[in-house]
C-alpha positions, 0 to 999 in steps of 0.5 A: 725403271722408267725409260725416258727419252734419250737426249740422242732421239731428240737431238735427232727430230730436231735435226730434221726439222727446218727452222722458220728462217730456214722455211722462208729463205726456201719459199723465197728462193723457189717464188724467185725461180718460179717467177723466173721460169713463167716469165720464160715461158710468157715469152717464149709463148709471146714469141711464138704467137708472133713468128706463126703470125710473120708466117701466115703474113708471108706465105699470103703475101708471097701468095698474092705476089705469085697470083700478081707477077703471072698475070702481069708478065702475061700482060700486052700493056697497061691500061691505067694506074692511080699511084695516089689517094686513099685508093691505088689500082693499076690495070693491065690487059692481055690481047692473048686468047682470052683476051683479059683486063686484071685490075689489082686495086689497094683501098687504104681505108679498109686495108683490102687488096683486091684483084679483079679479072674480066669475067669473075668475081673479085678477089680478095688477095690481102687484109690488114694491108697499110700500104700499096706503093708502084711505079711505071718504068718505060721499056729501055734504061737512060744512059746510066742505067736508070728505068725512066718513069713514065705516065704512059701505060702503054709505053709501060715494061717494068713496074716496081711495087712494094706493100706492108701488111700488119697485123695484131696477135692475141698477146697484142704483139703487132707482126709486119710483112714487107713484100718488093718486087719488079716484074716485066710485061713479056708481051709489050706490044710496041 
């Protein structure tokens, strides 16, 4: 007697094998989900390169503004300012013991913010730096309200700033910080 192969076996292996229509669909399904998931994941990448810059951007700004606003506030008045061209300084000195000058200078074609202090060496405060925008205010507001710009350094009690920096991120994806503040001399000498 010859045993052969029941049909039951082979119906069976052919079962379990796929088609070639059925392999095709699952190769174009899983590049489907594949492509899916990476493009996920590139952005999720992207986004976190671009909030740790945001992060590093603020917490120098917030920096320099501190280092800024003390020295300011301690200020007995301004010295000078330059509000236009491609370099912006405002100057403001302090008749307290020790007596001091601090120059915060922007220069627009290397995107540096630097501070100077009587006595030391220059600082550099902030790099990548697009812009330095601020005004002089006299001490008292008008009737409405309003502070009134003035020329006069040493009538100077309220100065307004704002500065942008940027910066470009190894996925070239470009992160602005914009920073505002008001600060008052405390120790305007009148």
């Amino acid at each position: 007697m010859i045993d052969r192969p029941s049909n039951q076996t082979k119906s069976n292996r052919q079962a379990g094998a796929f088609s070639l229509v059925e392999m095709l669909i699952a190769a174009g399904v899983a590049t489907i989900v594949l492509t899916m998931t990476m493009t996920i994941y590139m952005f999720g990448l992207r986004s976190f390169a671009a909030i740790g810059n945001y992060s590093v951007m603020d917490s120098k700004s917030r920096q320099a503004l501190d280092l800024m606003l003390k020295e300011i506030r301690q200020a007995s008045k301004v010295v000078g300012f330059q509000t236009t061209g491609t370099t912006r300084w405002l100057s403001v000195a302090s008749t307290n013991s020790p007596a001091a000058t601090n120059t915060f200078t922007w220069d627009s074609t290397t995107g540096l913010f630097t501070w100077a202090r009587t006595g030391q060496a220059t600082r550099t405060l902030l790099t990548g730096c697009s812009q330095w925008n601020f005004g002089c205010y006299l001490r008292a507001p008008d009737a409405n309200g309003n502070f009134v710009a003035t020329t006069d350094g040493t009538r100077t009690k309220l100065i307004n700033m704002s500065w942008s920096c940027s910066r470009t991120n190894v996925w070239r994806v470009n992160t602005e910080s914009v920073v505002t503040a008001e600060v008052v001399l405390r120790n305007l000498q009148e």
